[in-house]
C-alpha positions in Angstrom: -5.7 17.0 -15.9 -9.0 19.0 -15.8 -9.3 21.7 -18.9 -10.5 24.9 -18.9 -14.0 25.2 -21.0 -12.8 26.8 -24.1 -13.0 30.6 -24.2 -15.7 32.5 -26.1 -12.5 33.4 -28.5 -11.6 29.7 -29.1 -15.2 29.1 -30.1 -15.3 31.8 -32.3 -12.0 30.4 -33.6 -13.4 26.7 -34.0 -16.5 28.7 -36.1 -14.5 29.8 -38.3 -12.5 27.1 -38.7 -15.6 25.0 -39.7 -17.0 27.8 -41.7 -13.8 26.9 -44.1 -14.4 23.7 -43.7 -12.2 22.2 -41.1 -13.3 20.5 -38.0 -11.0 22.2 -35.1 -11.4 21.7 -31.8 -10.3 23.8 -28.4 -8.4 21.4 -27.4 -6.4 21.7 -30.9 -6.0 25.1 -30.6 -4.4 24.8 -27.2 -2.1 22.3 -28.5 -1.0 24.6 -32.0 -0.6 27.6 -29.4 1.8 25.7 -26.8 3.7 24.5 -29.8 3.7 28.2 -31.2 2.2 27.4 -34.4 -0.2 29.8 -33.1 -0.1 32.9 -31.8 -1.6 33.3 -28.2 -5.6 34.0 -28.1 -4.7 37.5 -26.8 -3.6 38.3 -30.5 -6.5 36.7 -32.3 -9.0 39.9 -32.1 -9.2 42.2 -35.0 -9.3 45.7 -33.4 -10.9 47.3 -36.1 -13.8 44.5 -36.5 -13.8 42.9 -33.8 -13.9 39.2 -34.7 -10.6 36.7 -35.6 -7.9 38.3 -37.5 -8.0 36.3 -41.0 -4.5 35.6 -41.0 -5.2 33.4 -37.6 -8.1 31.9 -39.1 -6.0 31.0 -42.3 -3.2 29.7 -40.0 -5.8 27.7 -38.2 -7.4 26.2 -41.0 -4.0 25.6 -42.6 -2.9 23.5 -39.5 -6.3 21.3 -39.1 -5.6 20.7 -42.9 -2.3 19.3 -41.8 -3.6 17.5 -38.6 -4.1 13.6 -39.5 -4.3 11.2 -36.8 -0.4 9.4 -36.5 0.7 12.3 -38.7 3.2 15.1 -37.4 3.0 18.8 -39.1 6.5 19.1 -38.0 7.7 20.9 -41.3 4.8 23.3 -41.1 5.4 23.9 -38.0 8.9 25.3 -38.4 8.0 27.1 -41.6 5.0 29.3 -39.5 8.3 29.3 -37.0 10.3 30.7 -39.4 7.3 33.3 -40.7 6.7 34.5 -37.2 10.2 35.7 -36.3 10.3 35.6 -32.6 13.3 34.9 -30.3 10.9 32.4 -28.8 10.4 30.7 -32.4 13.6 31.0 -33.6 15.2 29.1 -30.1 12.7 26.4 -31.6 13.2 26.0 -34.9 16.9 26.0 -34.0 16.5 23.3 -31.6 14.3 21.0 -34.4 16.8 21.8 -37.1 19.4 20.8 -34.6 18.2 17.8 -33.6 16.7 16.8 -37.1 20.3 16.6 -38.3 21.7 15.4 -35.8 19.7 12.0 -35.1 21.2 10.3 -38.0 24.8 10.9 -37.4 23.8 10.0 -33.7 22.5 6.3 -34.9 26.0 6.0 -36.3 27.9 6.6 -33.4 29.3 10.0 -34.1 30.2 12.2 -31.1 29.8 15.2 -30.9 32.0 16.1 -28.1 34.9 15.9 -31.0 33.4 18.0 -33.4 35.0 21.6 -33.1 32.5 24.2 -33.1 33.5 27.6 -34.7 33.7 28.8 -38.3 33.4 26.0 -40.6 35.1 28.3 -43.6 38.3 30.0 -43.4 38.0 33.6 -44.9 39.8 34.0 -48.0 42.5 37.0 -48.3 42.8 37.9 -51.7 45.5 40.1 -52.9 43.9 43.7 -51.9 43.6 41.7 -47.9 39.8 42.4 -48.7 38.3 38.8 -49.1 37.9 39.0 -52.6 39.9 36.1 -54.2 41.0 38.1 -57.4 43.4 40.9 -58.3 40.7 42.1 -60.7 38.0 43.0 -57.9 35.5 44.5 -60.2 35.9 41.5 -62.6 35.0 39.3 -59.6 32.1 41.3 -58.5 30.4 41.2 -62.0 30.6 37.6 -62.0 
């Protein structure tokens, strides 16, 4: 597959990135943003300054901290996930977290097809019909 030179954006990215002390390079970047540990290079500009938003140069120098050769940054991944709260990120991290705890009961033979999907906790019906287990509601609600 034939790549793109690297944008004058990713350079300046990959400057930074080595002004903190991390060797990055574009192809990294590229990588981070298709995972979307990274935000797209469209985002990366500070409008008032015009150079790389620190946040994405903290980000970037977070994940080439992370970046080891045979290593996976996995579990940073789905924290900046988590941080950037998009639908896009979410879908992911709820596929990972999915799969993550699903592989072991998988190895053992477990199938899902008979697991029933649904509310896993009945709702309790207290005395006052309002969920709360307890007569004394205020007692309950100190506690």
């Amino acid at each position: 597959m034939t790549r793109t030179p690297p944008s004058a954006v990713e350079r300046a990215l990959v400057a930074e990135a080595a002004a903190c002390g991390f060797a990055v390079s574009p192809y990294q970047l590229e990588r981070w943003r298709r995972q979307m540990w990274l935000a797209p290079t469209a985002q990366w500009a500070d409008p008032t300054t015009g150079g790389i938003r620190p946040e994405i140069v903290h980000r970037a120098a977070c994940l080439a901290a992370l970046s080891t050769a045979g290593r996976s940054i996995s579990w940073t991944g789905w924290v900046f996930w988590a941080i950037d709260d998009t639908p896009q990120t979410a879908q992911k991290l709820r596929e990972a977290l999915t799969e993550t705890l699903q592989r072991p009961l998988r190895r053992v033979g477990v199938d899902f097809a008979q697991i029933p999907r649904g509310a896993l906790r009945p709702r309790i019906h207290g005395p006052a019909g309002d969920g709360c287990p307890t007569a004394d509601r205020a007692a309950h609600h100190r506690a």
